[in-house]
C-alpha positions in Angstrom: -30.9 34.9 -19.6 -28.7 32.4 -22.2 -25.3 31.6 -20.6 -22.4 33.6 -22.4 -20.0 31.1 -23.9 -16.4 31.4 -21.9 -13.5 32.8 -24.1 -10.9 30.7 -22.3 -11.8 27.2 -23.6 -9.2 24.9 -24.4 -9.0 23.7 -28.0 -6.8 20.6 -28.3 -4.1 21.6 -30.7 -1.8 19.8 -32.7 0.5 19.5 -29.8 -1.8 17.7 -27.5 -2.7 15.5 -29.8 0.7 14.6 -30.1 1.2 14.0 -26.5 -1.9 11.7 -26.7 -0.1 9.4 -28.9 2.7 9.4 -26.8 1.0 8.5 -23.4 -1.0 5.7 -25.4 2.1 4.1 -26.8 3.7 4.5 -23.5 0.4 2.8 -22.0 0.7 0.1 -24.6 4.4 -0.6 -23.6 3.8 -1.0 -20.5 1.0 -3.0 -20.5 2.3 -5.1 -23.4 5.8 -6.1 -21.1 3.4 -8.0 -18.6 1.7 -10.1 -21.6 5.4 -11.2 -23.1 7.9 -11.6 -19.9 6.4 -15.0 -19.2 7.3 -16.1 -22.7 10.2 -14.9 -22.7 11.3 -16.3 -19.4 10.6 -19.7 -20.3 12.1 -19.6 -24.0 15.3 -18.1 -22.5 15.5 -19.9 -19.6 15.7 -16.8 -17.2 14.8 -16.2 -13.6 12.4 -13.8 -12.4 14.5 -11.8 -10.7 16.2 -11.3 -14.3 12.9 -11.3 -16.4 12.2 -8.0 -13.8 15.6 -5.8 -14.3 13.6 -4.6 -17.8 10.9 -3.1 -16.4 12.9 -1.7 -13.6 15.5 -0.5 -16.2 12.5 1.2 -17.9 11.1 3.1 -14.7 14.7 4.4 -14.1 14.3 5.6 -17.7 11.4 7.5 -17.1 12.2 8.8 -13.9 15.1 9.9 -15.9 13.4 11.4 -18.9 11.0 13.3 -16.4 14.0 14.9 -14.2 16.0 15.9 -17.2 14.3 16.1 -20.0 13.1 19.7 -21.4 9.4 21.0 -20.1 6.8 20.6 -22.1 
């Protein structure tokens, strides 16, 4: 007996591919912050404790974003 084919499958849309790109660049921002903060420490003469406020800043952001931001 062949195996029907289910009617609910989920086509990716122009909508998810949109989030897709979103989450990536988000990925890439994040990971790309690691990669320059030592840099930028050094050329601007900054502490750590300083150099790290960004990436906190940008959590808060999110968390932010995610609490108030419309639903998807």
């Amino acid at each position: 007996m062949p195996h029907a084919v289910e009617a609910n499958t989920i086509a990716p849309g122009p909508r998810i591919w949109q989030l897709y790109l979103v989450l990536g660049f988000f990925q890439f921002v994040v990971s790309l912050q690691g990669n320059i903060f030592p840099f930028l420490r050094v050329e601007l003469d900054i502490s750590y404790r300083t150099i790290g406020l960004h990436p906190t800043a940008f959590a808060c952001g999110i968390i932010l974003v995610g609490l108030l931001g419309p639903r998807v």
